[in-house]
Legacy VTK file of the C-alpha trace (Angstrom):
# vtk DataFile Version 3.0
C-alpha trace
ASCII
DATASET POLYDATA
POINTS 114 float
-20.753 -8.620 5.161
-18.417 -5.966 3.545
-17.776 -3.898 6.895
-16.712 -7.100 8.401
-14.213 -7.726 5.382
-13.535 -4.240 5.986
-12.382 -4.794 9.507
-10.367 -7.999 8.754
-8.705 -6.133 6.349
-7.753 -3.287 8.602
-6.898 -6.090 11.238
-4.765 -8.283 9.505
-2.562 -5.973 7.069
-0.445 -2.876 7.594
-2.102 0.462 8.919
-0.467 2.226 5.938
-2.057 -0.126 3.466
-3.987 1.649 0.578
-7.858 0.313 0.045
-10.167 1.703 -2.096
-13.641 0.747 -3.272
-14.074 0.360 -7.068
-16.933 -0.606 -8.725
-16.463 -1.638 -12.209
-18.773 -1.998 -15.150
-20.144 1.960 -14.464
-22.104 1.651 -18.116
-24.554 -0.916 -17.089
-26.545 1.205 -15.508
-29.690 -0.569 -15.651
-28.080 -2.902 -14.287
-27.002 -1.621 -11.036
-27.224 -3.774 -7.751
-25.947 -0.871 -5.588
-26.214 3.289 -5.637
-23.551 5.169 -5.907
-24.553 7.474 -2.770
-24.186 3.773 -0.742
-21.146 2.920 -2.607
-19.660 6.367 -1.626
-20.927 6.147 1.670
-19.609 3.113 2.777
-15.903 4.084 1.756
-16.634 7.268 3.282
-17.390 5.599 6.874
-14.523 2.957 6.362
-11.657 5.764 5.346
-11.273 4.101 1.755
-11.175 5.688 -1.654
-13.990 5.372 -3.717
-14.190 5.163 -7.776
-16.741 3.998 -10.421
-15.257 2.467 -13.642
-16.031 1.542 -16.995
-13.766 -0.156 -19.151
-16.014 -0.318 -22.049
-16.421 3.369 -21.917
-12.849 4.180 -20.667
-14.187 5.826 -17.843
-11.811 6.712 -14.472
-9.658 3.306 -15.698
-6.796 5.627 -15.847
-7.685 7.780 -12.890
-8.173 5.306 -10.712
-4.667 3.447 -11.222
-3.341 6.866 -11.236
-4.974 7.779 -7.832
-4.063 4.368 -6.521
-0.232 5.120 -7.265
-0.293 9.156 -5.843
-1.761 6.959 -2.982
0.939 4.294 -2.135
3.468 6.874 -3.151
2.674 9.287 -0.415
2.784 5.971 1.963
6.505 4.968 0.777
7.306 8.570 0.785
6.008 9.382 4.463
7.765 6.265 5.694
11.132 6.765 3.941
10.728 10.340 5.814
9.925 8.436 8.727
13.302 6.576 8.655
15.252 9.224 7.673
17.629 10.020 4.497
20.040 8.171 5.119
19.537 4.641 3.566
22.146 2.984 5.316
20.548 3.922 8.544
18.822 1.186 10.656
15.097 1.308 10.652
13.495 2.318 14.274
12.472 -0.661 16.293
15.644 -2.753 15.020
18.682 -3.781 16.356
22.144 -4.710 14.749
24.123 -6.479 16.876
27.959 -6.904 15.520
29.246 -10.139 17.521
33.121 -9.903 18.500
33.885 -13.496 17.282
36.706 -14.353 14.742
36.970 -12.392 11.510
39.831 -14.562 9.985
37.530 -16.075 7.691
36.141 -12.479 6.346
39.791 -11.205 5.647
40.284 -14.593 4.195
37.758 -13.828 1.280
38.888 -10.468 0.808
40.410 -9.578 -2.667
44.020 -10.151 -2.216
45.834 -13.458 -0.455
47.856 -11.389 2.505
LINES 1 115
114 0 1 2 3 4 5 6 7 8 9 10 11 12 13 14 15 16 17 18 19 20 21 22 23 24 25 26 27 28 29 30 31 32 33 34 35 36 37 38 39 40 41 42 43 44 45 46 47 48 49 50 51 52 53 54 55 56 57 58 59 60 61 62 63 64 65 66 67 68 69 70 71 72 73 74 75 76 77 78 79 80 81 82 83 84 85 86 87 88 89 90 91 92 93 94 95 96 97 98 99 100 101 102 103 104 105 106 107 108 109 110 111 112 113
Protein backbone atom coordinates (compact mmCIF):
# COMPACT_ATOMS: atom_id res chain seq x y z
CA UNK A 1 0.00 0.00 0.00
CA UNK A 2 2.46 2.84 1.01
CA UNK A 3 5.14 2.08 -1.85
CA UNK A 4 2.35 2.37 -4.24
CA UNK A 5 1.34 5.88 -2.68
CA UNK A 6 4.92 6.31 -2.83
CA UNK A 7 5.09 5.90 -6.55
CA UNK A 8 1.94 8.00 -7.31
CA UNK A 9 3.44 10.53 -5.48
CA UNK A 10 6.71 10.52 -7.33
CA UNK A 11 4.50 10.17 -10.57
CA UNK A 12 2.17 12.79 -10.32
CA UNK A 13 4.13 15.83 -8.59
CA UNK A 14 7.40 17.60 -9.32
CA UNK A 15 10.81 15.60 -9.18
CA UNK A 16 12.10 18.34 -6.85
CA UNK A 17 9.24 17.87 -4.45
CA UNK A 18 10.33 17.33 -0.74
CA UNK A 19 8.67 14.00 1.05
CA UNK A 20 9.49 12.80 4.17
CA UNK A 21 8.11 10.10 6.45
CA UNK A 22 7.01 11.26 9.94
CA UNK A 23 5.57 9.33 12.39
CA UNK A 24 3.95 11.17 15.11
CA UNK A 25 2.91 10.27 18.61
CA UNK A 26 6.83 8.80 19.32
CA UNK A 27 5.73 8.51 23.32
CA UNK A 28 3.24 5.82 22.90
CA UNK A 29 5.48 3.39 22.71
CA UNK A 30 3.51 0.55 23.77
CA UNK A 31 1.58 1.42 21.45
CA UNK A 32 3.50 1.09 18.36
CA UNK A 33 1.97 -0.50 15.10
CA UNK A 34 5.30 -0.18 13.21
CA UNK A 35 9.35 -0.34 14.16
CA UNK A 36 11.32 2.23 13.69
CA UNK A 37 14.09 0.06 11.74
CA UNK A 38 10.85 -0.50 9.06
CA UNK A 39 9.87 3.03 9.33
CA UNK A 40 13.53 4.03 8.51
CA UNK A 41 13.84 1.52 6.04
CA UNK A 42 11.15 2.21 3.93
CA UNK A 43 12.16 6.03 3.52
CA UNK A 44 15.51 4.78 3.07
CA UNK A 45 14.48 2.59 -0.15
CA UNK A 46 11.98 5.37 -1.37
CA UNK A 47 14.74 8.45 -1.08
CA UNK A 48 12.47 10.25 1.65
CA UNK A 49 13.41 11.76 4.96
CA UNK A 50 12.54 10.04 7.88
CA UNK A 51 11.58 11.53 11.55
CA UNK A 52 9.79 10.27 14.72
CA UNK A 53 7.80 12.93 16.70
CA UNK A 54 6.23 13.59 19.83
CA UNK A 55 4.31 16.51 20.50
CA UNK A 56 3.48 15.65 23.97
CA UNK A 57 7.09 15.29 24.73
CA UNK A 58 8.35 18.04 22.32
CA UNK A 59 10.39 15.68 20.66
CA UNK A 60 12.03 16.48 16.86
CA UNK A 61 8.61 18.89 16.42
CA UNK A 62 11.05 21.60 15.84
CA UNK A 63 13.64 19.60 13.97
CA UNK A 64 11.58 18.22 11.75
CA UNK A 65 9.89 21.60 10.42
CA UNK A 66 13.33 22.87 10.55
CA UNK A 67 14.74 19.99 8.35
CA UNK A 68 11.69 20.23 6.15
CA UNK A 69 12.54 24.04 5.41
CA UNK A 70 16.76 23.46 4.94
CA UNK A 71 15.03 20.91 2.56
CA UNK A 72 12.75 22.98 0.19
CA UNK A 73 15.26 25.74 0.57
CA UNK A 74 18.07 23.93 -1.09
CA UNK A 75 15.26 23.00 -3.90
CA UNK A 76 14.30 26.86 -4.54
CA UNK A 77 17.89 27.65 -4.18
CA UNK A 78 19.28 24.96 -6.78
CA UNK A 79 16.56 26.01 -9.20
CA UNK A 80 16.95 29.81 -8.90
CA UNK A 81 20.77 28.72 -9.72
CA UNK A 82 19.38 26.76 -12.36
CA UNK A 83 17.76 29.84 -14.03
CA UNK A 84 20.31 32.06 -13.44
CA UNK A 85 20.66 35.55 -11.41
CA UNK A 86 19.12 37.46 -13.31
CA UNK A 87 15.34 37.58 -12.40
CA UNK A 88 14.21 39.22 -15.34
CA UNK A 89 15.61 36.45 -17.39
CA UNK A 90 13.20 33.96 -19.11
CA UNK A 91 13.08 30.57 -17.56
CA UNK A 92 14.63 27.64 -19.95
CA UNK A 93 12.01 25.82 -21.91
CA UNK A 94 9.93 29.20 -22.47
CA UNK A 95 9.36 31.41 -25.10
CA UNK A 96 8.38 35.21 -25.25
CA UNK A 97 7.16 36.11 -28.30
CA UNK A 98 6.75 40.15 -28.73
CA UNK A 99 4.03 40.45 -31.66
CA UNK A 100 4.69 43.58 -34.07
CA UNK A 101 0.99 44.72 -33.99
CA UNK A 102 -0.13 48.32 -33.03
CA UNK A 103 1.22 49.93 -29.87
CA UNK A 104 -1.00 53.13 -30.10
CA UNK A 105 -3.05 51.95 -27.40
CA UNK A 106 0.14 51.29 -24.94
CA UNK A 107 1.50 54.93 -25.56
CA UNK A 108 -2.06 55.92 -25.12
CA UNK A 109 -2.01 54.83 -21.34
CA UNK A 110 1.28 56.11 -20.73
CA UNK A 111 1.61 58.94 -18.07
CA UNK A 112 1.37 62.04 -20.05
CA UNK A 113 -1.43 62.91 -23.00
CA UNK A 114 1.27 63.57 -26.07
Amino acid sequence: MYQDGSKELRDHTDQNIIAMLVGNKADLRHLRAVPTSESSGFAERENTLFMETSVLEALNVQNFFRELLTQIYRVVSRKALDIGDDPASVPRGQTINIGKGDVSAVKKGGCCSC
